[in-house]
N, C-alpha and C positions, 0 to 999 in steps of 0.2 A: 416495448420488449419485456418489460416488470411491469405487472398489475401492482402498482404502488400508489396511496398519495403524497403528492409534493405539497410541500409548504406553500408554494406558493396559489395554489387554488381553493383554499382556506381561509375562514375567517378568523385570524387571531383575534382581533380587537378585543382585549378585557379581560383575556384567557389566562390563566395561568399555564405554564409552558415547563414540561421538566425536559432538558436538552441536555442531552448525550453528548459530548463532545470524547476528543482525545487530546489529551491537553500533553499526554506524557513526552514528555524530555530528556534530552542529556545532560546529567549533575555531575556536575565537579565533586570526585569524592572527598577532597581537601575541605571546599569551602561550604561543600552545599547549594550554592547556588547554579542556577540556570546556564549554561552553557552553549544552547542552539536553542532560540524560542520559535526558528521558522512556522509551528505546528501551531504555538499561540498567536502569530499575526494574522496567521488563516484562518481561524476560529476568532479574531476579533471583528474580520468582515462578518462572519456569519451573525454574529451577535448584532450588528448595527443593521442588515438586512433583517432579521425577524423583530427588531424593535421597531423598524419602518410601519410594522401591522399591529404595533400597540400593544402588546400582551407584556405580562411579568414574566422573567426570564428565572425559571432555578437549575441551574446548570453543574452539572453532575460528570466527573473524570476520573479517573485512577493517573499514579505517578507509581511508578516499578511496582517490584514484588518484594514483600515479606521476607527477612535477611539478605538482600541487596543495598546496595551502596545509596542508590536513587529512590528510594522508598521511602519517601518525608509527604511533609501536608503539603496544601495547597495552598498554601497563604502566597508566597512571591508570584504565584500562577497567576492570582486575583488581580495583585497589583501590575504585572506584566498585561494582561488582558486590560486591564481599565487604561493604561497607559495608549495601548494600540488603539482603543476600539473609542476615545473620549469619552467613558462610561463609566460613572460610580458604579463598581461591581466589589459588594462588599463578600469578606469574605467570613464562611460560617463555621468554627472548628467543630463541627457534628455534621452527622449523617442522619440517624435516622429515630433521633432522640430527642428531649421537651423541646431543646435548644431549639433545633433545626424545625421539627413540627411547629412550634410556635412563630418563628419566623416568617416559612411561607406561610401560614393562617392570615401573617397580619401583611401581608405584601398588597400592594397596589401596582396599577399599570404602568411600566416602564421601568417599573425596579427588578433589579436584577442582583442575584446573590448566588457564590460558590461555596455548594457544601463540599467538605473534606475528600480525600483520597480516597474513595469507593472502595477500592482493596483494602483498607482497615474492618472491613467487614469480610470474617472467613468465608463466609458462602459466597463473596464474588469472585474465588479462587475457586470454585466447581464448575465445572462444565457440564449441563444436562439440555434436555430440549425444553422448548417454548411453558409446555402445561406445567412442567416442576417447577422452574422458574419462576412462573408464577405467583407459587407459594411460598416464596419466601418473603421472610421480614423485609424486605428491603421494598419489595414492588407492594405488600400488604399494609407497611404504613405510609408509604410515600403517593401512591394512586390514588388514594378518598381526597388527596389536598391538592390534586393534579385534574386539568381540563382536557390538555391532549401529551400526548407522547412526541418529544421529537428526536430522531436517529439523525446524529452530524457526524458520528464516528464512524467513520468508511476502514481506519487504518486499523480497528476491531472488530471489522464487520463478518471478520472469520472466526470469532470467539461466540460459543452459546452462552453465555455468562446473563446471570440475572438482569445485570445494567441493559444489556445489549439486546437480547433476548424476551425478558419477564414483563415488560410492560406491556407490548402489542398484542396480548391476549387477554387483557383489561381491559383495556384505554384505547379512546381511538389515537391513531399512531402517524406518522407523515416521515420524510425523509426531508432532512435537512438541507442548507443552501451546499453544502461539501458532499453531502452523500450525495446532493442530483449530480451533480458537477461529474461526480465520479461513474456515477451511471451510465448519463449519456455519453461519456468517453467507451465506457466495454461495451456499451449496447454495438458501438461500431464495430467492436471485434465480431456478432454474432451475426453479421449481415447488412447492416444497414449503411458502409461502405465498398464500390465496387474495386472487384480485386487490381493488378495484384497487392495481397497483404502479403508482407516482409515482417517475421518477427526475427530482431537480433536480440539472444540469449548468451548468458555470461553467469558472471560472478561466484560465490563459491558452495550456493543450495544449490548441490547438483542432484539431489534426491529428488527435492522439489521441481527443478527442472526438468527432470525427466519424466514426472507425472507430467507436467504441463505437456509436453511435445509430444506425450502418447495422447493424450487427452486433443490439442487441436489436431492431432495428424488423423485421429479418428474421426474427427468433427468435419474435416477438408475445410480446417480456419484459415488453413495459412497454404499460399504459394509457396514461400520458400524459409526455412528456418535457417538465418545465418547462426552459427555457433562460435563463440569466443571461449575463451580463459579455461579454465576445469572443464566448464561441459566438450569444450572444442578439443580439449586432450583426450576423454575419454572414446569419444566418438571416433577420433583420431586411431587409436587402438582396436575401436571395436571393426573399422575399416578394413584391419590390414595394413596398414600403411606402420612401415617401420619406425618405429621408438628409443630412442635412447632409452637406458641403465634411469635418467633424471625422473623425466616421465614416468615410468613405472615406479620407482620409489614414491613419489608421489601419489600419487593413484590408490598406488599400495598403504603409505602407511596413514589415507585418510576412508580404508576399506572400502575404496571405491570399484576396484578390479571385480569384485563381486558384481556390479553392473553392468558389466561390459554385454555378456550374455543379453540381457535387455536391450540394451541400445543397439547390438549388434541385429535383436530382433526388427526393431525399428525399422535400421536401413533395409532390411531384407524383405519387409512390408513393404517398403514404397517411398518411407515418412521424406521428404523434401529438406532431408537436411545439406548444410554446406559445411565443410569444416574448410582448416587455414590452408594456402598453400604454403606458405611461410610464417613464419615469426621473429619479435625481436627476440633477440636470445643475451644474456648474460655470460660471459664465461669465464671459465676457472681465475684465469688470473684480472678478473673485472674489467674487461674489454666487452662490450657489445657490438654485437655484428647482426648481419638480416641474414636467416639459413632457409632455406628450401625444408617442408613438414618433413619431408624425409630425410633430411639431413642432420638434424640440429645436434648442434656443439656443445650446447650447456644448459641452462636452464632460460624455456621460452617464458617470458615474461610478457607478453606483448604479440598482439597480432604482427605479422609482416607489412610491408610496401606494397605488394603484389596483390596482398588479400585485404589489406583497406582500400586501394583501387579497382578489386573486384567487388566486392564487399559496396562498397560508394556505388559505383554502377546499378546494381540491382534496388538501391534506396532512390535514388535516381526515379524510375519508371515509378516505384510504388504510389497507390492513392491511401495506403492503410502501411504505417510504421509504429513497431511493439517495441519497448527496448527494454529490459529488462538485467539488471548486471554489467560491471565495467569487463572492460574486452582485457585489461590485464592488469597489471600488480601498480594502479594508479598512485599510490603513497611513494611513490621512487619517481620523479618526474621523466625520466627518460623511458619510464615506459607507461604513463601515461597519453600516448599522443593517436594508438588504434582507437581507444575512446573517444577523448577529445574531437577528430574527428568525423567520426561515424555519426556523434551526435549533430554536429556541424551539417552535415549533410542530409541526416534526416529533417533537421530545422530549417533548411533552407530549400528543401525540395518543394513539390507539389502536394507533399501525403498528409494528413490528418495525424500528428505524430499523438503517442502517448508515452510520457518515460514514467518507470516505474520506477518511483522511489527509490532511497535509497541514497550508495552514492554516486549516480547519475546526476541527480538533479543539480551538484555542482558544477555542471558542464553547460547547464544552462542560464544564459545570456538571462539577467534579467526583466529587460527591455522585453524578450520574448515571451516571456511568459501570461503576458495578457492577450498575447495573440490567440483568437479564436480556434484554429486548429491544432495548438499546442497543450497538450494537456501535462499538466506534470502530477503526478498522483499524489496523494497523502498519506497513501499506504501499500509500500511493495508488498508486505506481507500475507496482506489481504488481496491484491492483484493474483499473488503468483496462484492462490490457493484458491479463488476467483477461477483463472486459466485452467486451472487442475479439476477442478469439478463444476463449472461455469453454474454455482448456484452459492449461496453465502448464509449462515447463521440468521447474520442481521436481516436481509432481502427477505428470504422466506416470513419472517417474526412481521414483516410491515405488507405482506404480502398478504399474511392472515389476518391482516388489522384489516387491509384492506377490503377482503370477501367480508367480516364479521360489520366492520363497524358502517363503511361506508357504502354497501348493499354492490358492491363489484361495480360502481358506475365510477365514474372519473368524471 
């Protein structure tokens, strides 16, 4: 589906390797330290897969932005990574200076070393395309000490940034053990599973989601688009179907009623969408009840009974399940459980699930997660925005590497 190469039809043996990852995390603003390393246990399989082919690893991430809380070095990242992956991965406080140039110069096969926070360099905070990229200090001292380019960072792979970007118009370039992984998961969305595909949509980038569902509705990706939480209210309104005073406050004070008009285009295209028949609802004096869409008494927090039993049904038949965003305000556990379930059902059905990051991927079973048709992604960000223009910064960058370096054969 992408003219790209994979790592794995490549000769590393002896190579030096400069690997993209995403290493960034949740910091504890108090202590500083690491918080959720999920990102770094996946990225320490990728490390012990491309070491299997022999090459020196210099592996290169950003951690936050510039006056944020989370915006420190990567020293604990190094020792978190070596911890997961059994690998001395020392770590290098420079980027793209004697320290660091001299280090890879003197590197042999199998070693492996993290230079600092990429974003300590101002130009990795520009976005421009592939050919500028290029020329910056970053890809002009680091490419003469480099063999091949590798992209593992799928959960950036929406950013045109130097890192992400700058090297596959040098270098011959390849995608990483995370970025295949992630590939051949969306390549399904583009065909290469038969329908029906069921995407359920949620959480609270309702901007975002509304590119996406104009974007598959035009594409004919999807049979049916279930809608939950914000998006499923908006849609809700833009139906017709009567609203509480809650609702519209809502709506309203996250300027979202400005939408409506769009969405309300949507339905009147054709687009497959589903909204709730019910919801849980919150009420005034902290009672929850289950209300009919056109009814509700207070604030819906949560799909209904009726419509995760419909909602279940339609996951049921599909061979292709998207899930993107929780179905409702899951930090309060009582209304937690449209989620919970939903996910339940697409994990257990017959379909090829993919969840988009996020916090979805808390609903998934461990144990499941190595199953072959469960994919859990490493970056919603890069998914949603993936679905929105079904093409990526980073894909295209390794796409040119690929016509350029490797003469378009695979």
């Amino acid at each position: 589906m992408f003219r790209i190469m994979s790592y794995e039809n490549v000769d590393l043996s002896g190579k030096k390797l400069l690997v993209r990852l995403d290493l960034n995390s949740p910091i504890d603003p108090k202590t500083g330290k690491i918080i959720d390393d999920t990102r770094l246990r996946i990225h320490a399989q990728s490390i012990k897969k491309l070491l299997e082919k022999d090459p020196a690893l210099v592996l290169l991430s950003h951690q936050g932005r510039p006056g944020e809380a989370d915006f420190t070095d990567l020293s604990q990242h190094a020792e978190i990574l070596s911890r997961y992956s059994g690998v001395d991965i020392r770590f290098i406080p420079d980027i793209i200076g004697p320290t660091a140039l001299n280090e890879i110069k003197e590197m042999r096969r199998g070693e492996v070393i993290l230079l600092d926070n990429v974003r300590f360099l101002s130009e990795e905070l520009i976005e421009a395309p592939p050919e500028v990229q290029s020329k910056t200090f970053l890809v002009k001292r680091l490419s003469p000490l480099i063999d091949l380019f590798i992209n593992d960072a799928f959960a950036t792979a929406h950013r045109s940034q130097p890192s992400i970007v700058g090297f596959p118009p040098v270098l011959r370039s390849c995608a990483g053990p995370v970025m295949i992984q992630e590939i051949r998961a969306i390549s399904k969305i583009l065909g290469e599973t038969d329908s029906p595909k069921i995407f359920v949509l949620g959480g609270a980038k309702i901007i975002d989601t509304i590119r996406v569902i104009e974007n598959i509705s035009r594409k004919r990706l999807a049979d049916r688009i279930l809608t939950t939480g914000l998006v499923a209210l908006l849609f809700q309104v833009a139906k017709g179907v009567k609203s509480n005073q809650y609702i519209m406050r809502v709506l309203e004070s996250r300027g979202l009623l400005s939408l409506v008009q769009r969405a309300r285009r949507l339905i009147i295209q054709g687009a497959p969408i589903e909204t709730p028949i019910d919801y849980r609802v919150l009420r005034d004096n902290n009672e929850v009840s289950n209300d009919p869409a056109y009814r509700v008494s207070g604030a819906p927090l949560d799909i209904g009974e009726e419509t995760i039993e419909m909602y279940s049904s339609m996951i049921k038949e599909a061979n292709l399940v998207v899930m993107r965003g929780p179905a409702g305000y899951i930090e309060d556990p009582r209304f937690s459980v449209g989620t919970k379930i939903l996910v339940e059902e697409a994990i257990n059905s017959k379909a090829y699930v993919i969840i988009g990051g996020g916090h979805l991927n808390m609903f998934v079973p461990e144990e499941k997660r190595g199953l072959e048709r469960i994919h859990v992604s490493s970056g919603g960000g890069a998914l949603l925005e993936f679905l929105s223009q079904l093409t990526l910064p980073a894909i295209e960058a390794l796409e040119y590497s690929y016509r350029r370096f490797w003469g378009g054969e695979n």
